[in-house]
NUKOLDREN-653062 format. One record per residue: x, y, z of N, C-alpha, C in turn; residue in one letter; residue number from 1. Coordinates in pm, 1 decimal. Example, Ala and Ser with C-alpha at 12.3 -4.5 7.8 and 13.67 -1.06 7.14 Angstrom:
2
     neast    nnorth       nup    caeast   canorth      caup     ceast    cnorth       cup  residu  num
    1319.0    -569.0     780.0    1230.0    -450.0     780.0    1320.0    -330.0     780.0       A    1
    1285.0    -225.0     708.0    1367.0    -106.0     714.0    1290.0       3.0     787.0       S    2
***
This chain:
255
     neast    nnorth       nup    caeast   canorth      caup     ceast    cnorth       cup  residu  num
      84.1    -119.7       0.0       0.0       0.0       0.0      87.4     124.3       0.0       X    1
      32.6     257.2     -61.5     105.3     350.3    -111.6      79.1     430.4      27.4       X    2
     231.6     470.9     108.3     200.4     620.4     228.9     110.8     723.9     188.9       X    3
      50.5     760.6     211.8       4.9     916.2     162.6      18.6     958.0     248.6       X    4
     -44.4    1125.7     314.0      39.3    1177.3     366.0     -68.0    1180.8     530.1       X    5
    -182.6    1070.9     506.9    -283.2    1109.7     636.2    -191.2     972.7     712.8       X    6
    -122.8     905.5     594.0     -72.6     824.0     745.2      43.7     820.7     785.8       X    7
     175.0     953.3     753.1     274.0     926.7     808.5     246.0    1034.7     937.3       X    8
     246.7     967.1    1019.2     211.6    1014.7    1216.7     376.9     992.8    1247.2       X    9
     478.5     925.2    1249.1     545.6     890.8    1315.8     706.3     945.0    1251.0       X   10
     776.2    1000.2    1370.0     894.1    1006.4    1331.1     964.2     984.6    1468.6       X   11
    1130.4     929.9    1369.7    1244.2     918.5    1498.7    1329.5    1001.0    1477.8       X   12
    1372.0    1094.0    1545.7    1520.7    1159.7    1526.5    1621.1    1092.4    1642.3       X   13
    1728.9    1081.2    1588.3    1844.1    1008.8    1613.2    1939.3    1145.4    1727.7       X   14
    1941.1    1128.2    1827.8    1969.5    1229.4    1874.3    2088.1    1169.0    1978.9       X   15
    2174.5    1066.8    1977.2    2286.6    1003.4    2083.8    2427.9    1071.4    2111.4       X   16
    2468.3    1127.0    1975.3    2589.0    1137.9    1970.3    2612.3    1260.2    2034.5       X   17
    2754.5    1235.4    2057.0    2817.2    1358.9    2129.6    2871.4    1467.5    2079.9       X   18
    2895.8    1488.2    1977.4    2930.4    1648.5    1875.4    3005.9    1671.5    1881.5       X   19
    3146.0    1590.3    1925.9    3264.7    1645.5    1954.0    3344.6    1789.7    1947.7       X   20
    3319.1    1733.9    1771.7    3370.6    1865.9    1703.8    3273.2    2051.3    1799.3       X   21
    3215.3    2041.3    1792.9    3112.4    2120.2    1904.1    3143.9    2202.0    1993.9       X   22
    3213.2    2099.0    2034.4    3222.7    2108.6    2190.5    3279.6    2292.3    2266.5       X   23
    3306.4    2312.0    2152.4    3324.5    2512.3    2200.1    3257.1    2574.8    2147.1       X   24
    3151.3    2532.0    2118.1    3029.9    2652.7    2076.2    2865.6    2558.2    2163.2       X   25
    2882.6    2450.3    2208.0    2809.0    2417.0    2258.6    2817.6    2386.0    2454.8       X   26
    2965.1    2345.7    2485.0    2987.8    2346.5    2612.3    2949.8    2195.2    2678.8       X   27
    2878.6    2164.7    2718.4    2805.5    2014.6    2780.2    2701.7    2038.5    2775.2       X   28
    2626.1    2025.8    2620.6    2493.6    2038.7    2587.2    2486.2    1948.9    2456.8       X   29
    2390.4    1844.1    2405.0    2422.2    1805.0    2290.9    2330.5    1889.8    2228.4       X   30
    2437.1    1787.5    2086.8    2424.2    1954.2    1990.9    2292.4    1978.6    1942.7       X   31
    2221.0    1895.4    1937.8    2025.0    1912.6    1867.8    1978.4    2034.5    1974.3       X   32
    2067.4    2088.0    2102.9    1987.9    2214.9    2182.8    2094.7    2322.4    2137.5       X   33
    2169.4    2359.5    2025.3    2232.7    2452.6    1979.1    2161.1    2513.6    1978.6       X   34
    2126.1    2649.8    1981.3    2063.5    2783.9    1986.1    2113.6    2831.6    1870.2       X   35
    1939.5    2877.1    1781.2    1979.0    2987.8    1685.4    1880.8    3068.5    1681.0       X   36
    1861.2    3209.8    1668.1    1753.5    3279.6    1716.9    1698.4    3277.6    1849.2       X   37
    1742.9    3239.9    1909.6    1688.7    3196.3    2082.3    1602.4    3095.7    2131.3       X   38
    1623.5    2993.7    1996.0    1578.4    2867.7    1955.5    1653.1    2717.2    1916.0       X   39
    1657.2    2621.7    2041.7    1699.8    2537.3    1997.2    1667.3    2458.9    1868.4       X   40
    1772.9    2435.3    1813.0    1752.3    2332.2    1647.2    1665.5    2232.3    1686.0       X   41
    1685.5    2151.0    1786.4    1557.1    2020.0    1826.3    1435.1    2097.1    1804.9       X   42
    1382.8    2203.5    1879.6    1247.8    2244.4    1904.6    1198.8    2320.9    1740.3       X   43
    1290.1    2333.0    1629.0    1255.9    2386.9    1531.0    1209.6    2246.4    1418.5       X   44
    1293.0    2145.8    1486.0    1233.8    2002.3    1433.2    1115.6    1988.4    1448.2       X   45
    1128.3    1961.8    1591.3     995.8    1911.9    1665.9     847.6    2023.2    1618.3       X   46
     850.8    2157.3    1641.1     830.3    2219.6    1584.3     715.3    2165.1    1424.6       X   47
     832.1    2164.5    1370.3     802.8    2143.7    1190.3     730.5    2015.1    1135.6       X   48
     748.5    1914.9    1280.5     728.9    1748.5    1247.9     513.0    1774.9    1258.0       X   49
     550.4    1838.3    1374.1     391.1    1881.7    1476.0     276.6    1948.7    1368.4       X   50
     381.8    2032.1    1300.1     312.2    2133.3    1171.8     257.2    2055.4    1075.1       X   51
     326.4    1933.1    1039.0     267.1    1881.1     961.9     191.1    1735.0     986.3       X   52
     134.5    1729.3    1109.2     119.7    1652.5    1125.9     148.3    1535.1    1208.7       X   53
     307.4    1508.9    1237.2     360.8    1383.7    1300.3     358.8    1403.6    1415.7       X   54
     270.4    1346.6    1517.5     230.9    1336.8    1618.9     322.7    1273.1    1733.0       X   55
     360.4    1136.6    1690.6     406.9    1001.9    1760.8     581.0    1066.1    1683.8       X   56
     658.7    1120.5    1853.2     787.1    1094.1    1800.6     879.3    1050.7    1884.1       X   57
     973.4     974.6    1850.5    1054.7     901.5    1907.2    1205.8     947.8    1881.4       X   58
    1262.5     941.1    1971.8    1381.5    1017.5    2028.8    1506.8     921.5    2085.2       X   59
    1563.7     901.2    2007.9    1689.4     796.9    2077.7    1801.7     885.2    2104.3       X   60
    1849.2     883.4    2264.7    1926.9     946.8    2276.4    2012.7     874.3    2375.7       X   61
    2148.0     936.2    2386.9    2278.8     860.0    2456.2    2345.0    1024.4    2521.8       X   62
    2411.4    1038.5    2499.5    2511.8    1156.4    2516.7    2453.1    1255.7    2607.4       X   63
    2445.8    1308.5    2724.2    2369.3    1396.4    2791.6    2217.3    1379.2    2781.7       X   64
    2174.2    1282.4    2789.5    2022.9    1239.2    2790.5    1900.8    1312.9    2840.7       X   65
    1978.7    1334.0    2989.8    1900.4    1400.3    3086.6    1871.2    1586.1    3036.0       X   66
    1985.4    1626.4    2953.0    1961.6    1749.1    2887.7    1862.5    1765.5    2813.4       X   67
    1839.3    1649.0    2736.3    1724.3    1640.9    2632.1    1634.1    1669.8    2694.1       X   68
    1576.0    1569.2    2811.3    1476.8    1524.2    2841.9    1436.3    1637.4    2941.5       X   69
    1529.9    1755.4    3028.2    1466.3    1828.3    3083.5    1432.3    1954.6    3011.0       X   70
    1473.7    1989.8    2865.5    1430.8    2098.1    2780.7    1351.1    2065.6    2703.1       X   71
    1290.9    1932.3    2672.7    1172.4    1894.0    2587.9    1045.4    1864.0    2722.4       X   72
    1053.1    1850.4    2854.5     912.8    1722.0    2873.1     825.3    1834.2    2884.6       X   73
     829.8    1995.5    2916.9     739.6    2105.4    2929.5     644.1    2106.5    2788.3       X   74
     751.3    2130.4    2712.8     655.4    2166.5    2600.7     633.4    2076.7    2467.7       X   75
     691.0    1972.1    2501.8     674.6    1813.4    2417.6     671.2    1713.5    2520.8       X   76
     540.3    1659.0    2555.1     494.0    1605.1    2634.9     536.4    1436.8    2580.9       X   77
     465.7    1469.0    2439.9     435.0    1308.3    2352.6     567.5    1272.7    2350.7       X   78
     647.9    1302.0    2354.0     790.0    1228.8    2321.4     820.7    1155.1    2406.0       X   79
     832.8    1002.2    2306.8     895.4     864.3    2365.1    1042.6     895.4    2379.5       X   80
    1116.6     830.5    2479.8    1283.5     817.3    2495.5    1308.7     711.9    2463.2       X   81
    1422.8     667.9    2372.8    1463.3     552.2    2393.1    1630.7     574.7    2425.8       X   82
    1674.2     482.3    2521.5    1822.1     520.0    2531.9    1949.7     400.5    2434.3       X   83
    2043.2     455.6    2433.8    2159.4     402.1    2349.0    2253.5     415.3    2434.0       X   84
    2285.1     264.3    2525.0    2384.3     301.9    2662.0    2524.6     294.4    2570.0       X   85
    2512.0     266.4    2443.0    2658.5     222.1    2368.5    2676.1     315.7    2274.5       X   86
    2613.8     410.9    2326.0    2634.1     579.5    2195.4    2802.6     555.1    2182.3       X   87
    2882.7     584.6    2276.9    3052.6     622.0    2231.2    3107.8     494.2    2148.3       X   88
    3022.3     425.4    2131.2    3120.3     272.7    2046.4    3064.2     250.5    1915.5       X   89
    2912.9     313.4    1926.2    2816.3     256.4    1790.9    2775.1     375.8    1727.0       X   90
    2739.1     356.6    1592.2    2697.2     418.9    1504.8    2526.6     462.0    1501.2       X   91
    2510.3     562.0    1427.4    2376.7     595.0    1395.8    2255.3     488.5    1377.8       X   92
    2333.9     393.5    1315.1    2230.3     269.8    1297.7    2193.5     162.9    1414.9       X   93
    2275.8     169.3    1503.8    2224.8     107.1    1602.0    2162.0     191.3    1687.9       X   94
    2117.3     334.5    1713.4    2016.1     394.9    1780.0    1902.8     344.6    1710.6       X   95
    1886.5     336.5    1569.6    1778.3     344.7    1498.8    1730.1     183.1    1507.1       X   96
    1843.9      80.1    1522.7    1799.5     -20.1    1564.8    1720.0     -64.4    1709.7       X   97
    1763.6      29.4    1790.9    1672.1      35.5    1922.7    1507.0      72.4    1922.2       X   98
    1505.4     150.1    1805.9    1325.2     235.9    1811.2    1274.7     131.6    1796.4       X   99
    1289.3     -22.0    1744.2    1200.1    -112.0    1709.2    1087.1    -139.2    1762.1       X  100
    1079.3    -116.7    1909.7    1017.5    -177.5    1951.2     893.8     -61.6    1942.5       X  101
     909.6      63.1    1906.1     809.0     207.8    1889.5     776.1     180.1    1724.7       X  102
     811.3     100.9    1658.0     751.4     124.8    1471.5     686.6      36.1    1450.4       X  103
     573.9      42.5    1393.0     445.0     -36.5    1296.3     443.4     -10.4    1189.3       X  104
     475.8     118.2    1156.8     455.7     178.6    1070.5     556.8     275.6    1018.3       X  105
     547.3     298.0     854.9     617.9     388.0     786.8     669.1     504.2     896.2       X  106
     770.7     579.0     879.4     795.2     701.3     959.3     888.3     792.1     902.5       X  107
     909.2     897.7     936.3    1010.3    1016.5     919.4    1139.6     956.3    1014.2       X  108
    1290.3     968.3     918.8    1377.2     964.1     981.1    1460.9    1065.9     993.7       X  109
    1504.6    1147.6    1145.2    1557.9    1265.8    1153.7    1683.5    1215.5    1212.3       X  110
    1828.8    1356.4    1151.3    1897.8    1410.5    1226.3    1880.5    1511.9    1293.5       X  111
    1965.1    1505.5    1403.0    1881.9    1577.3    1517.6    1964.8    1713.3    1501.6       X  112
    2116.2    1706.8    1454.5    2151.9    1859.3    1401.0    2172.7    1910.8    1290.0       X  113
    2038.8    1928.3    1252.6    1987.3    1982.1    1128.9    1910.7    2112.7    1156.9       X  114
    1927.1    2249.4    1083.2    1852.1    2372.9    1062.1    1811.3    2319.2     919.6       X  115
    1677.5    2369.1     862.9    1586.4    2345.3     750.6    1474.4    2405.8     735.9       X  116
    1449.4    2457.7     613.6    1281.2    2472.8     592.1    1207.3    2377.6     620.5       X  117
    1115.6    2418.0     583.2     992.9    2304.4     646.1     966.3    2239.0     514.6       X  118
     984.0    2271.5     385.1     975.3    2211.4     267.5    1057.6    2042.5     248.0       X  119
    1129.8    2054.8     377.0    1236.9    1928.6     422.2    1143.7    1813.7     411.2       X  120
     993.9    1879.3     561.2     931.1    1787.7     593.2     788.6    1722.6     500.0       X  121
     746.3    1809.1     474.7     655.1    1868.1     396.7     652.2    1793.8     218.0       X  122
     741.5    1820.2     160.8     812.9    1702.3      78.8     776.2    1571.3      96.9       X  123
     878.4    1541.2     176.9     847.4    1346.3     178.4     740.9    1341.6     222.9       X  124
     634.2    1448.8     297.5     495.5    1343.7     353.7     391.8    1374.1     231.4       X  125
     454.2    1433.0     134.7     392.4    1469.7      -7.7     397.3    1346.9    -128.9       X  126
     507.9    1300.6     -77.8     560.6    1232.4    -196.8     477.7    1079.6    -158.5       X  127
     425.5    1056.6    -280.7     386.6     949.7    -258.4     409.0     788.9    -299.0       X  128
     542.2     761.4    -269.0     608.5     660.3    -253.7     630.5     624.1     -94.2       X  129
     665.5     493.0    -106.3     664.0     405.1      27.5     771.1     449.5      88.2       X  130
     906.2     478.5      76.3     984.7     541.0     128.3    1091.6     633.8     -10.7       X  131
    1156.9     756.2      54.3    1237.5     816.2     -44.6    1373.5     894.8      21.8       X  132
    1455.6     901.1      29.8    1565.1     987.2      71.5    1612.1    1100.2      23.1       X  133
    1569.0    1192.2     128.3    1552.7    1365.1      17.4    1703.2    1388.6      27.8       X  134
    1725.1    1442.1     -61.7    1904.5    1491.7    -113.3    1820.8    1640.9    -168.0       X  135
    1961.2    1731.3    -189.1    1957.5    1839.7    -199.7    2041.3    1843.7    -326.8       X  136
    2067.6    1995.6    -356.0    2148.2    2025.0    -461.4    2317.3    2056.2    -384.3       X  137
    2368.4    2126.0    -456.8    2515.3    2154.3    -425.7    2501.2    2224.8    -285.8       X  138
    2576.9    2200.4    -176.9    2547.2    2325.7     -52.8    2662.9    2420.8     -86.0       X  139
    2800.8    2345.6     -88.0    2914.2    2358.6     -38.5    2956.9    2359.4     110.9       X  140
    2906.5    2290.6     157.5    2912.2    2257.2     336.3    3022.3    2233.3     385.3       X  141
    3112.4    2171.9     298.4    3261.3    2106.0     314.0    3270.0    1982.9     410.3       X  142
    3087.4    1945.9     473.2    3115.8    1810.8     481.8    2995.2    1734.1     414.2       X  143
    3005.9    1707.0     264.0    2885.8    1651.0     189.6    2903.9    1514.3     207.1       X  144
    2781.1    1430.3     185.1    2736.2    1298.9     204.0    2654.6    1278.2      65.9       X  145
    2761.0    1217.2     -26.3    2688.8    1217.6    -163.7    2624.5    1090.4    -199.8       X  146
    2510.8    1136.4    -274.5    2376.4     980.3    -272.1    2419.2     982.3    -437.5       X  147
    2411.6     900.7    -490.7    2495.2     791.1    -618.6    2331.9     760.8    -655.4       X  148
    2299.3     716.7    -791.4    2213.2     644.5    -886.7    2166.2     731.4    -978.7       X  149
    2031.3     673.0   -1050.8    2004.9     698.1   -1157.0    1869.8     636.6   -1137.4       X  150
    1789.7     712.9   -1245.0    1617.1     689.8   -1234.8    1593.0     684.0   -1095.5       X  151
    1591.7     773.3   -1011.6    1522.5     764.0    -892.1    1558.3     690.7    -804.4       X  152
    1686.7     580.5    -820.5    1683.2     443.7    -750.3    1816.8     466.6    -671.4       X  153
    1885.6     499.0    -579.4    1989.4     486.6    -510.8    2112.1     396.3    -520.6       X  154
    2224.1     407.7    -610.1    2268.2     298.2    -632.8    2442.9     297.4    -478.9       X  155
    2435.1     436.1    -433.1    2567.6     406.6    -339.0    2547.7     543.6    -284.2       X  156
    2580.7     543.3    -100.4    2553.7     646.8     -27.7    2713.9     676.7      23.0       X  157
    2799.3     801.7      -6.8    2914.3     817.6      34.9    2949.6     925.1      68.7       X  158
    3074.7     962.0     149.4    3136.9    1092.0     182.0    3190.7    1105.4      58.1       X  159
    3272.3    1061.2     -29.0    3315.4    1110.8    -172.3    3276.3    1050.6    -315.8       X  160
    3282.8    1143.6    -418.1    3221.4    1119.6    -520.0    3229.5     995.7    -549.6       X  161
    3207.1     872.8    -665.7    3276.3     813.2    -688.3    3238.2     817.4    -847.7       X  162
    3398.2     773.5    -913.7    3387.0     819.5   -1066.8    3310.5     761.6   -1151.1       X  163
    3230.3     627.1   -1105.7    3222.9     532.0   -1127.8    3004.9     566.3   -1151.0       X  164
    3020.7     624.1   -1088.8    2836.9     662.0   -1064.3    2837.9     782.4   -1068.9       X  165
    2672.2     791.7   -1073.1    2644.1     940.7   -1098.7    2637.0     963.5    -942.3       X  166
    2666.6    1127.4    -922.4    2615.5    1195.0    -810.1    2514.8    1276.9    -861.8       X  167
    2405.0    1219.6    -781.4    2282.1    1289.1    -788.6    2241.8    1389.9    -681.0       X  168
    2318.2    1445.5    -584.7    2318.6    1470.7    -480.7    2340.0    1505.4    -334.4       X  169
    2289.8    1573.3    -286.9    2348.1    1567.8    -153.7    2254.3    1513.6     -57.8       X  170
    2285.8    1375.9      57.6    2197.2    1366.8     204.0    2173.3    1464.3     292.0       X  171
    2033.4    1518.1     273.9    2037.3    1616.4     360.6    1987.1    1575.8     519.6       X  172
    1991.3    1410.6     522.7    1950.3    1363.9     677.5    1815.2    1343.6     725.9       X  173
    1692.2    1386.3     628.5    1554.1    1344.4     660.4    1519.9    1217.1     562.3       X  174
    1445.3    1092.9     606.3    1375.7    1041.0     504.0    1302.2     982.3     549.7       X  175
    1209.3     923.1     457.3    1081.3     855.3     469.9    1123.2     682.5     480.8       X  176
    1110.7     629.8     560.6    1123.2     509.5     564.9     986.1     423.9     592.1       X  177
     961.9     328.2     497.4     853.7     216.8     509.1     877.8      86.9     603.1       X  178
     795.1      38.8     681.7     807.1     -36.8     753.9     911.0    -134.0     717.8       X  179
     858.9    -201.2     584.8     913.3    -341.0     551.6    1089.0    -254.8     470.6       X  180
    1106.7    -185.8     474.7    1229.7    -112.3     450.2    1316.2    -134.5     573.9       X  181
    1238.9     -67.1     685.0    1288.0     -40.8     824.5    1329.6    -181.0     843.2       X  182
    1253.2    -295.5     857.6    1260.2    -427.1     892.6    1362.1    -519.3     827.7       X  183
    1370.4    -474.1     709.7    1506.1    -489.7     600.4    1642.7    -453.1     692.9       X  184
    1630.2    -288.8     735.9    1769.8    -234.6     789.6    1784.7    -350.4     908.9       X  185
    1685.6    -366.1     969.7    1719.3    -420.1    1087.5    1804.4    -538.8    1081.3       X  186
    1720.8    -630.0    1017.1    1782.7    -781.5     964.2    1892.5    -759.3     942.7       X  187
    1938.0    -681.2     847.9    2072.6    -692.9     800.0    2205.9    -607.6     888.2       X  188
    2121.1    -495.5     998.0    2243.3    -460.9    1129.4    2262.4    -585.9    1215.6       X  189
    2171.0    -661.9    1180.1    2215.9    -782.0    1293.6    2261.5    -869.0    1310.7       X  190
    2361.3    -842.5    1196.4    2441.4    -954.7    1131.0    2558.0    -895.8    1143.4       X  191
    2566.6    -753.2    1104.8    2689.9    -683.7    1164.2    2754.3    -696.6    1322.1       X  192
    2906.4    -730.9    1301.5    2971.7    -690.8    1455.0    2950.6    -569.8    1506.3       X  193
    2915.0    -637.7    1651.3    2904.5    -531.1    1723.9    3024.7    -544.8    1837.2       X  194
    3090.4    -420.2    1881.8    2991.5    -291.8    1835.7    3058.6    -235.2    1664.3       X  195
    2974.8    -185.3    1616.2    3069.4     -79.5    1500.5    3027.5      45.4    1468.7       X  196
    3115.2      76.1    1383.4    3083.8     234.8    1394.6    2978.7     258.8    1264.4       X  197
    2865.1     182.9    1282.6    2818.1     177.8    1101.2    2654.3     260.5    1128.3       X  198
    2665.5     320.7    1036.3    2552.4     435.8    1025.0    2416.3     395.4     945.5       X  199
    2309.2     480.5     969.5    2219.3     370.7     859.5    2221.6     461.0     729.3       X  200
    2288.1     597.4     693.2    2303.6     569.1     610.4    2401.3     478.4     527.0       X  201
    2461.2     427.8     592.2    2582.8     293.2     552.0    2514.7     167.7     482.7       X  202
    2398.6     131.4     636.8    2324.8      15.9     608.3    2215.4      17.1     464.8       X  203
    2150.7     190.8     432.8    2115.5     208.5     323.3    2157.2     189.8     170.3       X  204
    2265.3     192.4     207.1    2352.1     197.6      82.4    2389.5      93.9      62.1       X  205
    2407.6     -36.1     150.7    2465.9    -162.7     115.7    2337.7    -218.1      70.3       X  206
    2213.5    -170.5     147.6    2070.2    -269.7      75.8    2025.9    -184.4     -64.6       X  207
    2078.2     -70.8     -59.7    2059.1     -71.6    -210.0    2106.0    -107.0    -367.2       X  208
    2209.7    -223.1    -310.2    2256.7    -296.3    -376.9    2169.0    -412.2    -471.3       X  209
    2039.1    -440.3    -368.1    1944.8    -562.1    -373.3    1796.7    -490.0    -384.7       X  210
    1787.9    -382.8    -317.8    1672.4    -359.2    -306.7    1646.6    -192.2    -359.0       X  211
    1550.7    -164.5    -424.7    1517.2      -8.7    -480.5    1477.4      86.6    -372.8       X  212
    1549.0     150.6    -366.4    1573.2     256.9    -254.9    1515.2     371.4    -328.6       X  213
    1427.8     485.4    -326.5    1439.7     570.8    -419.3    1500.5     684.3    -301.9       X  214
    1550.4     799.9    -416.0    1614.5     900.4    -369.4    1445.0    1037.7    -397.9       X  215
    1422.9    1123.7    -331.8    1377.5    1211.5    -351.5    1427.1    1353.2    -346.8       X  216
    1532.5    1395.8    -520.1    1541.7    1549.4    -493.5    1484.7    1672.3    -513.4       X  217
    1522.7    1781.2    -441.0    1412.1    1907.1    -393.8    1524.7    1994.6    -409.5       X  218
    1584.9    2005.5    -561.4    1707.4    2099.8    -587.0    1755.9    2203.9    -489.1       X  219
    1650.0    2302.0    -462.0    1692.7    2437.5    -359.0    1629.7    2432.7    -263.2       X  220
    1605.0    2289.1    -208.1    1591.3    2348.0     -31.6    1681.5    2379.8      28.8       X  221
    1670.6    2476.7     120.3    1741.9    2521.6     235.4    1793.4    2438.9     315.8       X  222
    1903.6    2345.4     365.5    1938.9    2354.2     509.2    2064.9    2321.6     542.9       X  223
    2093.7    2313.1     630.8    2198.7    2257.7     715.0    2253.4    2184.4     802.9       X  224
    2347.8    2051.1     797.1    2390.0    2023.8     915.1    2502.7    2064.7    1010.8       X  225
    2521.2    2103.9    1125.0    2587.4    2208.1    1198.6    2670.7    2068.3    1288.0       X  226
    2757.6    2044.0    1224.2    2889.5    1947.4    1321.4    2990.2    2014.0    1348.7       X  227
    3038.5    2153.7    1329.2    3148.3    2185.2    1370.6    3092.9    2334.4    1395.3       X  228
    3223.7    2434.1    1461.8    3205.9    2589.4    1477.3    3173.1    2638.2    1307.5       X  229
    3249.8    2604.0    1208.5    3199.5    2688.8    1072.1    3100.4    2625.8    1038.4       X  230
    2992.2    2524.5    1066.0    2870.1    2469.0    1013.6    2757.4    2609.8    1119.3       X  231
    2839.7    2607.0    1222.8    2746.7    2682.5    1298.0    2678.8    2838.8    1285.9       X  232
    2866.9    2908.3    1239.6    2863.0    3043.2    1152.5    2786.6    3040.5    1026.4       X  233
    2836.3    2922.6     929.5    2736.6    2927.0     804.3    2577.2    2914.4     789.9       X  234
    2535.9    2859.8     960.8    2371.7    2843.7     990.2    2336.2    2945.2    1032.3       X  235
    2432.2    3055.2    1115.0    2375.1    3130.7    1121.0    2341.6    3266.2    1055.8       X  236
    2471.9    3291.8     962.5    2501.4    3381.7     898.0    2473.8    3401.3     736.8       X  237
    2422.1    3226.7     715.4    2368.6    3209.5     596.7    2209.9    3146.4     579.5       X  238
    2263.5    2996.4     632.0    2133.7    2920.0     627.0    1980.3    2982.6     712.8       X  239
    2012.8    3053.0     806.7    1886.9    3105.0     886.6    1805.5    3201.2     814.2       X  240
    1932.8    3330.4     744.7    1843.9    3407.9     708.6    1743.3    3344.9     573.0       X  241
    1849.9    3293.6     476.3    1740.0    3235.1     371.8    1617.7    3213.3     430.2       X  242
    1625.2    3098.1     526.8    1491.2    3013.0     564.5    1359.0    3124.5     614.7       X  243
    1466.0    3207.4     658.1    1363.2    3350.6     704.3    1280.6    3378.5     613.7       X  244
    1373.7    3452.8     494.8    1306.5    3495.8     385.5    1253.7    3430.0     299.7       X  245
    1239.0    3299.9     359.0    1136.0    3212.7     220.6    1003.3    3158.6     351.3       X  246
    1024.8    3239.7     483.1     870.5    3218.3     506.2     830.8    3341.8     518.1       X  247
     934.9    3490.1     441.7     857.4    3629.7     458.0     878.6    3684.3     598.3       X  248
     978.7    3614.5     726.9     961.5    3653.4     815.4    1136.5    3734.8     822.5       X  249
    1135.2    3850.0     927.6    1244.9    3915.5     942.1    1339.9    3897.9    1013.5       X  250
    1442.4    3843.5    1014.6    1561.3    3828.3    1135.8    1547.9    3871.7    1226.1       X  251
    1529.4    3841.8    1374.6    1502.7    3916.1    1482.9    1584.0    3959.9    1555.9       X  252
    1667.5    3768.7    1527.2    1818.9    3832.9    1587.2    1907.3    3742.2    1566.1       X  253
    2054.7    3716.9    1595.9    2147.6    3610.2    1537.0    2183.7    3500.2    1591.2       X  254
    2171.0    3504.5    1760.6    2164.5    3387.6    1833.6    2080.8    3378.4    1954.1       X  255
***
């Protein structure tokens, strides 16, 4: 059966890791409560998920947990926790292997330090395929995650080009995942040693070897992921105002 958009309710953002790189513009805070506008990046998620809809969200977190959980339970009540006691050893994909026991169903998959329009979210719960992985156009971010194929279908997910495939793209960190997709990743992390450092976009890219993955791109959306101090200057000094001016609203202020 085809998602449409009355039934994607559910998203997870991946929220464990520790931000290393960060760590002097954030202090002992993980990084999804970076402040921009006098607004943490989580609550502009959470925020955007609510706007359109996604009700049921799930939150895997490791790294300062208790931070999360005392700046979200006021004003995001619904949010499930799940914890990742092996955040410093494991990868992205084994948080996402923990939500299992919270999915039935298709869902939104988030990074948790991401600034974005809402056209991010808005998009995939538009698109009406079973799952799709939104990529962007060129950022120049200087840390791109390039998605590989042709006709729509994902053929290799990497940090560098390869000469060998097309780059269609950039991961901009949201996607739509279908159950029996999700259930796919799982099977096949659980075959992997643990612990490792393997991500799901890793695990994506090896099942799209076997299985049709589609990619969904949205040439000029806006956003950003903020892993270091210059991801942070370029979100704020670049990526914010755009997003401003494509909802008509005025800079109020810079942090």
């Amino acid at each position: 059966m085809t998602i449409t958009k009355k039934d994607i309710k559910t998203a997870v953002i991946l929220a464990a890791g520790m931000g290393s790189r960060l760590r002097k513009v954030i202090d002992d805070r993980p990084k999804g409560l970076l402040v921009i506008d006098e607004k943490e990046i989580i609550k502009r998620s959470l925020d955007s998920l609510l706007s359109n809809g996604i009700s049921d969200i799930v939150m895997v977190l490791g790294y300062l947990r208790e931070k999360y959980i005392e700046a979200l339970k006021t004003e995001y009540p619904q949010i499930k926790y799940v914890q990742n006691p092996d955040y410093t050893s494991t990868g992205s994909m084994h948080s996402l292997f923990l939500a299992r026991e919270h999915l039935t169903e298709g869902f939104l998959l988030l990074e948790s330090d991401l600034l974005y329009e809402d056209r991010c979210i808005s998009s995939l719960i538009e698109d009406d395929s079973d799952e799709a992985i939104l990529i962007s156009g060129t950022t120049h971010s200087g840390d791109e995650v390039y998605v590989h194929g042709e006709a729509d279908l994902i053929k290799r997910i990497a940090k560098e080009k390869d000469p060998d495939l097309i780059s269609q793209g950039e991961l901009v960190g949201i996607s739509k995942i279908s159950i029996a997709l999700y259930q796919q990743m799982c099977d096949h992390y659980s075959v992997i040693p643990f612990p490792s450092d393997y991500h799901y976009e890793d695990c994506l890219s090896d099942l799209s070897a076997q299985l049709a993955i589609r990619y969904l791109k949205v040439e000029d959306i806006v956003w950003t992921e903020i892993d270091d101090p210059s991801h942070y200057q370029r979100a704020i000094e670049q990526i914010y105002p755009r997003i401003c001016a494509k909802k008509g609203l005025s800079e109020t202020s810079t942090v």
